[in-house]
C-alpha positions in Angstrom: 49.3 190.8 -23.1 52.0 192.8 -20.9 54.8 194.1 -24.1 56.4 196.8 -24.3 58.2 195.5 -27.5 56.2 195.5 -30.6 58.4 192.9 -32.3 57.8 190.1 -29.3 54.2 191.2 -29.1 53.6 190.3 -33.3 55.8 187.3 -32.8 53.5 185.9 -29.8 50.6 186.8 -31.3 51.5 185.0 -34.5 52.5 181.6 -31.8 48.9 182.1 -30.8 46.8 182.3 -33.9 48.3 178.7 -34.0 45.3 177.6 -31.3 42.6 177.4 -33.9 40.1 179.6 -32.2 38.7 183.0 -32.4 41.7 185.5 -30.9 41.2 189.1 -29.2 44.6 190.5 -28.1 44.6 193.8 -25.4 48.1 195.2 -25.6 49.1 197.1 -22.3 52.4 198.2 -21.4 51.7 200.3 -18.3 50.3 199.5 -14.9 47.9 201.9 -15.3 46.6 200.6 -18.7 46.6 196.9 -17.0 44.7 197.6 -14.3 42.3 199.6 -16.4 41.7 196.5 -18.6 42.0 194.4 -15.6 38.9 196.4 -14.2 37.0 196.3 -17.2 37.6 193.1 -19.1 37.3 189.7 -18.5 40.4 187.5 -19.8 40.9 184.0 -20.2 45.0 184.1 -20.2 47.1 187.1 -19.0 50.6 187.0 -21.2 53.5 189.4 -19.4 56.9 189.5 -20.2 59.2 189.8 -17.3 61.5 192.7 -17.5 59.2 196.0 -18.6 60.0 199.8 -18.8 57.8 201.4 -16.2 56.9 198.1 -13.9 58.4 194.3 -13.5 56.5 191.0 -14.3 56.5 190.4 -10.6 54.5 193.7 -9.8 52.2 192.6 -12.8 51.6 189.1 -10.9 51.0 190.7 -7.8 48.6 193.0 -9.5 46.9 189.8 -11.9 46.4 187.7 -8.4 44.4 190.5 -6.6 42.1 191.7 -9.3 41.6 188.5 -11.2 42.7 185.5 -9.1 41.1 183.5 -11.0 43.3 183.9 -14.8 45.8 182.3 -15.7 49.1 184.2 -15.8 51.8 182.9 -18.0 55.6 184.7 -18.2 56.9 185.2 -21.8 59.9 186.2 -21.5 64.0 186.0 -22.7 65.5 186.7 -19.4 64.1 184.8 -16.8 66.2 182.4 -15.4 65.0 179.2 -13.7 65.7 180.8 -10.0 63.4 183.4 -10.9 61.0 181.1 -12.8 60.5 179.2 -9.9 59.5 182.4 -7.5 57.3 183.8 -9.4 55.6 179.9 -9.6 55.1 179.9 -6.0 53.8 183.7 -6.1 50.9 182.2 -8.2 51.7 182.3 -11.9 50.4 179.3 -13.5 53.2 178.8 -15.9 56.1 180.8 -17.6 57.5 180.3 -21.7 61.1 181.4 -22.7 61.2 183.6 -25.5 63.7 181.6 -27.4 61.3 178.4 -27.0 58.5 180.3 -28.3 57.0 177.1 -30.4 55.8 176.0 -26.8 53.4 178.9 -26.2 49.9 177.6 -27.6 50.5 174.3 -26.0 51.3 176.0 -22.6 48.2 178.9 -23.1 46.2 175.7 -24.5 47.0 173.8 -21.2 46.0 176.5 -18.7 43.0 177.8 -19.8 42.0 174.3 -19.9 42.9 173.7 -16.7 41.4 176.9 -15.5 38.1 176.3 -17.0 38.0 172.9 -15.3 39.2 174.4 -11.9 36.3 177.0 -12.3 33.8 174.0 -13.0 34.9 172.2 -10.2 34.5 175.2 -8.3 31.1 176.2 -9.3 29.9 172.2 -8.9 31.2 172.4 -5.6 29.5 175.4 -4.6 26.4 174.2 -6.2 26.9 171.2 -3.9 27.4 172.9 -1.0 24.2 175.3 -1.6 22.6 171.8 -2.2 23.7 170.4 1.1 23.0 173.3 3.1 19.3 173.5 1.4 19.1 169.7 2.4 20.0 170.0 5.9 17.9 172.4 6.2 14.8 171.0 4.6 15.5 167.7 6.4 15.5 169.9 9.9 12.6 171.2 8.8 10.6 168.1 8.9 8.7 167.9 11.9 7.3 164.8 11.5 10.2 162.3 10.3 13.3 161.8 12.4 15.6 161.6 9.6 18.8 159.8 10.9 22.5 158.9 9.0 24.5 156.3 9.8 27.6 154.4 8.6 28.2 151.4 7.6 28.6 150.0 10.8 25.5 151.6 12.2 26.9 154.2 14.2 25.2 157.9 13.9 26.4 160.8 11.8 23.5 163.0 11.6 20.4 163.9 13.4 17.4 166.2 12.8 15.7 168.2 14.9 12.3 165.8 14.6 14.5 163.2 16.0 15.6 165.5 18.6 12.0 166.0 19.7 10.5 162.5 18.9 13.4 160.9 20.3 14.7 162.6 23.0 18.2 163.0 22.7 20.1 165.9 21.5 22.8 165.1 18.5 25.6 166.0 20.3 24.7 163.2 22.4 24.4 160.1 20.1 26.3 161.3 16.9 29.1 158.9 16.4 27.5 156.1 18.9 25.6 153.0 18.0 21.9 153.9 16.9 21.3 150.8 18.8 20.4 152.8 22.0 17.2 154.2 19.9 15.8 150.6 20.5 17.6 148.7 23.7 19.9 149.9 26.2 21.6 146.7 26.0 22.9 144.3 23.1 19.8 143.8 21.7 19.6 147.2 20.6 22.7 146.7 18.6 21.3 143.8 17.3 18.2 145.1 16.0 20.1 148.0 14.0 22.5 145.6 12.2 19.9 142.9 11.3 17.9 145.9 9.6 20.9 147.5 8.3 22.0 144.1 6.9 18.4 143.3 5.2 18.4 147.4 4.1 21.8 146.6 2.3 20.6 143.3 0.2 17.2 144.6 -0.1 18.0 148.2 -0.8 15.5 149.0 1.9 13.7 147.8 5.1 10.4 148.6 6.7 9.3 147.3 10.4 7.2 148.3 12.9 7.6 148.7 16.6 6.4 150.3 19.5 9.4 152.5 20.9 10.1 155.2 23.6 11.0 158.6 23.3 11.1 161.9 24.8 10.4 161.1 28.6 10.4 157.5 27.9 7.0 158.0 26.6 5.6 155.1 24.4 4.7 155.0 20.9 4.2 153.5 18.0 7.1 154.2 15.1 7.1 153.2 11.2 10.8 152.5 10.7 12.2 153.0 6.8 16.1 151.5 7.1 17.4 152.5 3.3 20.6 151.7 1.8 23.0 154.8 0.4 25.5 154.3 -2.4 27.7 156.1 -4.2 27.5 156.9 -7.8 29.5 153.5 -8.3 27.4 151.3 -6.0 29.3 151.2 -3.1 27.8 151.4 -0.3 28.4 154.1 1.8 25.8 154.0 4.8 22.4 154.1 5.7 19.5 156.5 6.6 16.6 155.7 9.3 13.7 157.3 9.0 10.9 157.5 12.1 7.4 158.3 11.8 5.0 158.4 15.0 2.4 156.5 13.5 0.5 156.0 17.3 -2.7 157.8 16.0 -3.1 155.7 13.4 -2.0 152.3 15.3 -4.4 152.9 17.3 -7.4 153.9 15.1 -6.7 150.6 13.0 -6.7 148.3 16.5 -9.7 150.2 17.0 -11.5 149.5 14.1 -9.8 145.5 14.3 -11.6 145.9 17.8 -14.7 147.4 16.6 -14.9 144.9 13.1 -13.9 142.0 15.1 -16.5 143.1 18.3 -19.2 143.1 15.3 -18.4 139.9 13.5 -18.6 138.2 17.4 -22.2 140.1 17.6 -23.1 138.5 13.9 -21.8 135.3 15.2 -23.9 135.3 18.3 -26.7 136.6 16.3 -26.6 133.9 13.5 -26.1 131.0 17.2 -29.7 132.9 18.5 -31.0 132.6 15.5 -30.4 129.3 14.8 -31.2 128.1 18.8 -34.4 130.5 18.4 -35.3 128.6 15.1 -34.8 125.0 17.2 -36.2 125.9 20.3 -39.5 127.3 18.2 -39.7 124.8 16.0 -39.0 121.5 18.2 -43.0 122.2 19.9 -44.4 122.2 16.1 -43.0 118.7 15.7 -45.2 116.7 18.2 -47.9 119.0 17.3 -48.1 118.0 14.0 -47.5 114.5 14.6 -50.5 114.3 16.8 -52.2 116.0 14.1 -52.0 113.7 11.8 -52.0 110.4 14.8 -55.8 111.8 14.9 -56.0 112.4 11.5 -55.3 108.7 10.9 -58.3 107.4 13.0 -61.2 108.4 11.2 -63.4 107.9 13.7 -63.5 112.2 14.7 -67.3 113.8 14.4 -67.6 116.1 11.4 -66.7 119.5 13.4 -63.7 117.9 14.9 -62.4 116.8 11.5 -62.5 120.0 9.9 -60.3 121.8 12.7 -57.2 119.0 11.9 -56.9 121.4 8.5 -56.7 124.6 10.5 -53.8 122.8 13.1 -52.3 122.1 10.0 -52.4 125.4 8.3 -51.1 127.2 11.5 -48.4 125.1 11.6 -46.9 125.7 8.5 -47.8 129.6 9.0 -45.1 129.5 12.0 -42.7 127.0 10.3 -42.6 130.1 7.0 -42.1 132.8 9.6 -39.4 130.9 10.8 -38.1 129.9 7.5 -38.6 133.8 6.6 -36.2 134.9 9.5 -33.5 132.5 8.7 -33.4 133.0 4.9 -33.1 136.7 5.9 -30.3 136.1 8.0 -28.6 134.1 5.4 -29.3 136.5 2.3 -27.7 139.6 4.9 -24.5 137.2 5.3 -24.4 136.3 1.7 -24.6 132.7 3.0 -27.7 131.6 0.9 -26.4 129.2 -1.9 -28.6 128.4 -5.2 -28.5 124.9 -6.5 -29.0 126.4 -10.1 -29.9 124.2 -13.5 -32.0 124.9 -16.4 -35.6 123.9 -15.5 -38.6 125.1 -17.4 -40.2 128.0 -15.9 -43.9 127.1 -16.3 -43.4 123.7 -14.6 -41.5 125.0 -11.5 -45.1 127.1 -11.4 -47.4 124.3 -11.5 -47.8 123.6 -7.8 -47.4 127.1 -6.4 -50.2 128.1 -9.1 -52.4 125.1 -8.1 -52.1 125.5 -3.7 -53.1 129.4 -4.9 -55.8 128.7 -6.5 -57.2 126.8 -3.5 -56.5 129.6 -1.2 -58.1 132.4 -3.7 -61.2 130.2 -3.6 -61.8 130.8 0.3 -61.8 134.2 -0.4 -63.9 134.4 -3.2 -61.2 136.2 -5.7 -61.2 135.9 -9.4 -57.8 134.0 -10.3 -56.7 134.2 -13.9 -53.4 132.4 -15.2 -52.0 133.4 -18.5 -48.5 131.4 -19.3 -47.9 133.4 -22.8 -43.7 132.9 -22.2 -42.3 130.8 -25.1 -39.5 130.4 -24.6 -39.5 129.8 -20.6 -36.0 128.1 -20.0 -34.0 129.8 -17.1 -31.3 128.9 -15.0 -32.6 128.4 -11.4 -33.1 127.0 -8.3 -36.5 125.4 -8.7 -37.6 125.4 -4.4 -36.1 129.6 -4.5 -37.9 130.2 -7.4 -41.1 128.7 -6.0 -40.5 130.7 -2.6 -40.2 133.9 -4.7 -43.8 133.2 -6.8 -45.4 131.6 -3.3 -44.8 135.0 -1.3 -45.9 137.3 -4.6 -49.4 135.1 -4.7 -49.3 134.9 -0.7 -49.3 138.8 -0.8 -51.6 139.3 -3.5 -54.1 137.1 -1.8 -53.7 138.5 1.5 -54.1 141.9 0.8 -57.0 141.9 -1.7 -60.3 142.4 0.4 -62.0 139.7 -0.6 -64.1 139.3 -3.7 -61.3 140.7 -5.7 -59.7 140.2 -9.0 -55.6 138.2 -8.7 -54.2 137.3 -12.4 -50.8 135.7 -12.9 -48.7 135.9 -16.7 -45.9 135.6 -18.2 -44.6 137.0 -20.9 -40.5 137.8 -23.1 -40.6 141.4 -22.8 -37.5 140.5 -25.1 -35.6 137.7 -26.5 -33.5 137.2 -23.7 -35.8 137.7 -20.7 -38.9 135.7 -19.3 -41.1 137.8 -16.8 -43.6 137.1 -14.6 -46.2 139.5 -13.0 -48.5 139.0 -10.2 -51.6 142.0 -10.5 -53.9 142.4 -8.0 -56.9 144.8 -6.9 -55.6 145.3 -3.5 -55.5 148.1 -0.8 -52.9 149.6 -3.4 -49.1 150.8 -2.1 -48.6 154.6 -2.0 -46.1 156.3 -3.9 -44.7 157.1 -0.4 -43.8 153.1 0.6 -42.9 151.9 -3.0 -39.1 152.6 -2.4 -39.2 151.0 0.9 -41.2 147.7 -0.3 -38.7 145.4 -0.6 -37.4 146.4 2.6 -37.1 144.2 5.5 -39.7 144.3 8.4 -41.4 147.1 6.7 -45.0 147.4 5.4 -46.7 150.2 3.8 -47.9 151.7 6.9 -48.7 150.7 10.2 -52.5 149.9 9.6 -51.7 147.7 8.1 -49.7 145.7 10.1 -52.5 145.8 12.6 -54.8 144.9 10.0 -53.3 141.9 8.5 -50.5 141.2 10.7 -47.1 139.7 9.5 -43.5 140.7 9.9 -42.7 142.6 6.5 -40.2 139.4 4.8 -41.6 138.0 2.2 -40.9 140.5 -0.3 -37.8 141.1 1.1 -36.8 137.8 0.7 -38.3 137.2 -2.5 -36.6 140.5 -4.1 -33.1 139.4 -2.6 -33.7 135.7 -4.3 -34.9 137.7 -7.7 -31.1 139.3 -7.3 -29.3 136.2 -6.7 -30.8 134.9 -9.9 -29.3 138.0 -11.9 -32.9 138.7 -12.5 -35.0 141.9 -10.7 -38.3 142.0 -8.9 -40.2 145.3 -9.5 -43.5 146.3 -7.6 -46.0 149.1 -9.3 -49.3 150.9 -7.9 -51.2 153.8 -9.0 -51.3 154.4 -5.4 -54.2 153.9 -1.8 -56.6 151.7 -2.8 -55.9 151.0 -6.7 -54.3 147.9 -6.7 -50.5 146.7 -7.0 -48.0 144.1 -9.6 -45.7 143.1 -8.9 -43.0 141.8 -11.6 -40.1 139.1 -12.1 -37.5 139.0 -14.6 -35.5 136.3 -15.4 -32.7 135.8 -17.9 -33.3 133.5 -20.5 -31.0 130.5 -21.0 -30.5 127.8 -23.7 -28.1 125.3 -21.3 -28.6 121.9 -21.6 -29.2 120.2 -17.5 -26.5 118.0 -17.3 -28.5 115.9 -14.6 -29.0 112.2 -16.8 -32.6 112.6 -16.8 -32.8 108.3 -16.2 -36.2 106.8 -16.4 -37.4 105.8 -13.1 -39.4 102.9 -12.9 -42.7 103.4 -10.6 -42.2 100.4 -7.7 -45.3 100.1 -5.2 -44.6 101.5 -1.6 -42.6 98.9 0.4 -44.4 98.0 3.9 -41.2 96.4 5.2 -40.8 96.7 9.6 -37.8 98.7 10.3 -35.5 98.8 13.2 -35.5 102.3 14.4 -32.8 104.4 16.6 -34.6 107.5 17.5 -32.7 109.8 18.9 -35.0 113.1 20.6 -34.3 115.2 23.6 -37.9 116.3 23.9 -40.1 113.6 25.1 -43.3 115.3 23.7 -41.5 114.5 20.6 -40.3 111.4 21.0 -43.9 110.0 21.9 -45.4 111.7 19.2 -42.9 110.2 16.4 -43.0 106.6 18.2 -46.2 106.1 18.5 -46.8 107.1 14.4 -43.6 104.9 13.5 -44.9 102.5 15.2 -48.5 102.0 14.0 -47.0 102.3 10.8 -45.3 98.8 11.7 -41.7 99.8 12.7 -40.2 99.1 15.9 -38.4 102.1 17.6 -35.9 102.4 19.9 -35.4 105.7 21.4 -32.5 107.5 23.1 -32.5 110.8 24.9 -28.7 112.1 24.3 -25.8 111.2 22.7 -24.0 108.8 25.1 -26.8 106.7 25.5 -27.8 107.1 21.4 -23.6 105.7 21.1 -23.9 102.8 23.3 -27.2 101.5 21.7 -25.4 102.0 17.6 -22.7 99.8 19.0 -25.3 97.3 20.9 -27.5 96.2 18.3 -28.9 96.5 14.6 -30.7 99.1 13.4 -32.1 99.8 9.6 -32.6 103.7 10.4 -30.9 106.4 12.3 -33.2 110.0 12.9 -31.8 112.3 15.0 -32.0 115.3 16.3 -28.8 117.7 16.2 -29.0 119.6 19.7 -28.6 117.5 22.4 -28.2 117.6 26.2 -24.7 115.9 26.1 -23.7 117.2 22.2 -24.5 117.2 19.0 -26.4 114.5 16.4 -23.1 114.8 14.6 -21.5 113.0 17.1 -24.1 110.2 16.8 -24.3 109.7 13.3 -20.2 108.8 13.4 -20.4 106.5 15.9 -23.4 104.7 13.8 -21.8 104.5 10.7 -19.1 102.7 11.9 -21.5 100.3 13.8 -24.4 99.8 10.9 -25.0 99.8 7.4 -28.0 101.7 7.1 -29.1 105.3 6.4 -29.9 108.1 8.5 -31.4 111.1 8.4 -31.0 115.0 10.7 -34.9 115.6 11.9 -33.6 119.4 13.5 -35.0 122.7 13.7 -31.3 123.7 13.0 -32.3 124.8 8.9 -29.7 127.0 7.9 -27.7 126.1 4.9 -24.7 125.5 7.2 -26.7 123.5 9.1 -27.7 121.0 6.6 -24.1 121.6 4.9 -23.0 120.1 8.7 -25.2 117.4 8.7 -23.8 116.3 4.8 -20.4 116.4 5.9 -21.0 114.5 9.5 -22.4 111.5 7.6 -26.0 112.0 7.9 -28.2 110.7 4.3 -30.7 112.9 4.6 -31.9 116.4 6.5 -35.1 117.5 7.0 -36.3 120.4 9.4 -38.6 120.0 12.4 -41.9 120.5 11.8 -41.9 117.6 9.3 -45.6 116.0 8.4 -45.5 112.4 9.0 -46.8 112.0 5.5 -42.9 113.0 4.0 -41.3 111.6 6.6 -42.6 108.2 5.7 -42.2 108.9 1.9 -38.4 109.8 3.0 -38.0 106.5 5.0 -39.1 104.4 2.6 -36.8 106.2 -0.2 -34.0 105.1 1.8 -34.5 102.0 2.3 -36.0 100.5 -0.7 
């Protein structure tokens, strides 16, 4: 406070104890003493009465305004008239009170140190912005790989980084404040393309595309595009940013793994097509073969040596129809393309004929065979022909690789209540501790010796531990190593599901002899004279076609009781056949192919066919399949 009365200083001070708050009064009456305090005090109010001894209220002012701008500076005073009042306001006091209206002076202090505490606030928040701006811009000009663009409303440019500078190619000063339409198009479409995104950015908050663009040098390349909506703090919009990312690098890695996924799935494709033309091509031979086979077979009028070679044709048959089978399962477990016709089925009883056709073959070379079926319970859910194809290449091993003279067993056992197992021992050449991780491996034997040895392509227990694992069960081979012998073991989970098959009584009818009208439809005329001359001594009249147009015309021409065809023909495909002839006859039909892949027979379902069977098929089923159809 500026007094130099005593009376008018006790009299404000008393006005000002009205504020309610804690009060420190400095009493000056000298310019000296002023700007002494002045220099080391902080004040929220400076009080100054107008006419003083040794300075004026104006010089005060003048001296307030350079050392603390910032104070408010109120006049308190009896002789300042409104002229003068109304100077010293535009020389920067922030307010003045009349002595004689003293009653007014906390409201007036009151006012402007509120008001000078909220100018200082706004002050502060707006340096604080400023700082924040300027740390912004910078940060966003720091980015090297974003072009960080502004625009308005209407899509037009307000700021631009220098990553948009160099990805780009423009320099701000050339497109701030024009349409960011010339980023994309030099022509409408440009402007287009900025107001649909802007327009999907403002209902959507945001919008994300994609887009091969050009930049500096009208260089190519390809740009991740984030279009985001900015509002206000009351949700008005005020603009938008755009934000560009040179994504090329990674464009072009993904269309080069697309390339690369897309090259191998064609190379599986072509693959899984050899396979299954290698599978037909090698199997279609086998058919007349066999059929021959058992055309001599039938006349029982062959000298004792003769005979006993049919067996061995036989045998040898079915050795090359398994490898075959062997390289198409393979293919279909890799693809996970094998499919399990699962259903509870008692274990033991899915063993009989595997068990019995081993037993055979461990007679020829002298082994000991021992069966021991101790699993009770032995319920699991299964495919019964898998199952058998798992337990047929475990004794297939077993006997092959035991010299002979040797010592095979087969049990079962619960090695607890959930699990049925089954192991196959053997005194065999033995597996090294080396070759036991790789056993189960495709292709691969124990060593090459014995490939030479006993030949074979390394499958079978590649197939059969796959099968084990589609089962949810596990196939585990042991050996104490070279030449101690090997077991191999199967587990199984247990089930207690009831088959929901109707198990319906059927009643045993003698085989019907009836003459059928046959449509055989065979591309291969070794075939084709094979299977006519057995249909036919087996009193069924055949008529044969040699591709599909001809195999069409002869559905539509006369009656037939029977349709087999094969499935790769000259002209097409059996599928295309077996349409035609169901529209044509009321009769069943079955695929005779050496296309066996489950897709393949899947095919053949679907196209209409009754029945599928793959080439080479004894004559023996194929007549016990005719005459189930056509009882």
């Amino acid at each position: 406070m500026v007094e130099d009365n005593r009376l008018d200083a006790e009299l404000n001070e008393a006005r000002l104890m009205m504020l309610d708050c804690e009060l420190e009064l400095t009493l000056v009456d000298t310019e000296a003493a002023f700007r002494t305090q002045l220099a080391s005090k902080h004040f929220d109010v400076i009080l100054s009465d107008f006419m003083l001894p040794t300075f004026s209220g104006a010089e005060a002012l003048s001296i307030a305004r350079a050392e603390a701008p910032e104070t408010p500076f109120i006049f308190v005073s009896g002789v300042l008239g409104e002229e003068h009042a109304v100077e010293m306001l535009k020389q920067g006091a922030t307010d003045y009170v009349i002595k004689q209206r003293l009653q007014r002076l906390p409201m007036t202090v009151r006012r402007a140190v509120t008001e000078s505490d909220e100018r200082r606030n706004r002050i502060r928040a707006e340096s604080a912005l400023r700082e924040y701006e300027t740390g912004f811009r910078l940060l966003v000009n720091a980015l090297k790989d974003y072009a960080v663009i502004s625009l308005d409303r209407h899509g037009r440019i307000l700021s631009w980084n220098g990553a948009a500078e160099r990805l780009l190619g423009f320099r701000a000063d050339d497109v701030v404040g024009k349409s960011a339409g010339r980023l994309f198009a030099n022509d409408e479409s440009g402007d287009r393309e900025v107001m649909a995104s802007i327009s999907i950015a403002e209902h959507q908050d945001s919008h994300v595309r994609e887009t091969w663009m050009h930049g500096r040098d009208n260089e190519e390349f390809f740009a991740s595009i984030v279009t985001t909506a900015i509002r206000n703090d009351a949700g008005e919009l005020i603009g938008f940013s755009k934000i560009i990312r040179d994504t090329t690098e990674a464009r072009r890695a993904a269309d080069a793994l697309r390339t690369a996924k897309e090259e191998a799935e064609a190379a599986n494709a072509a693959k899984d097509r050899f396979l299954a033309m290698l599978s037909h091509e090698l199997r279609t031979p086998l058919t007349p073969i066999l059929a021959a086979t058992s055309f001599i077979e039938q006349r029982g009028d062959l000298p004792p040596k003769l005979a006993e070679l049919l067996p061995l044709i036989r045998r040898n048959i079915e050795l090359e129809s398994r490898l075959i089978d062997d390289l198409l399962d393979l293919t279909s477990i890799s693809h996970d393309k094998m499919s399990l016709q699962l259903r509870p089925l008692d274990f033991h009883e899915t063993l009989e004929p595997i068990l019995a056709g081993a037993q055979v073959d461990a007679a020829d070379k002298r082994h000991q065979f021992e069966i021991r079926l101790g699993a009770d319970p032995a319920k699991v859910d299964g495919d019964s022909m898998r199952l058998q194809q798992i337990v047929s290449n475990l004794l297939r091993n077993a006997i092959k690789f035991t010299p002979a003279g040797g010592r095979i067993s087969v049990e079962t056992f619960n090695p607890d209540s959930r699990t049925l197992a089954l192991r196959v021992a053997d005194s065999r050449i033995g597996i090294t501790e080396a070759a036991l991780p790789r056993i189960f491996s495709a292709f691969e034997q124990a060593d090459g010796t014995i490939n030479r040895q006993f030949g074979g392509l390394g499958l079978g227990l590649a197939i059969a531990h796959a099968l084990a694992l589609k089962h949810k069960g596990d196939l585990v081979a042991e050996s104490d190593g070279d030449g101690r012998g090997a077991s191999f073991t199967l587990t199984l989970p247990l089930t207690e599901r009831l088959d929901e098959r109707a198990d319906t009584p059927v009643e045993s009818q003698p085989a019907a002899n009836r003459s059928l009208n046959i449509l055989l439809v065979e591309d291969n005329e070794d075939t084709t004279l094979a299977m006519t001359t057995l249909l036919t001594l087996s009193g069924h009249t055949v008529e044969s076609a040699a591709n599909v147009e001809e195999a069409k015309q002869k559905s539509a021409s006369a009656r037939f009781d029977l349709l087999i065809s094969d499935i790769g023909l000259p002209d097409g495909d059996g599928t295309d056949v077996v349409k035609v002839f169901v529209t044509h006859q009321n009769a069943p039909s079955i695929a005779m192919t050496g296309y066996g892949m489950d897709d393949d027979v899947k095919r053949c379902r679907q196209a209409g066919f009754t029945a599928h069977v793959t080439k080479p098929v004894g004559f023996d089923r194929l007549s016990s399949l005719i005459q189930s159809l056509t009882l």
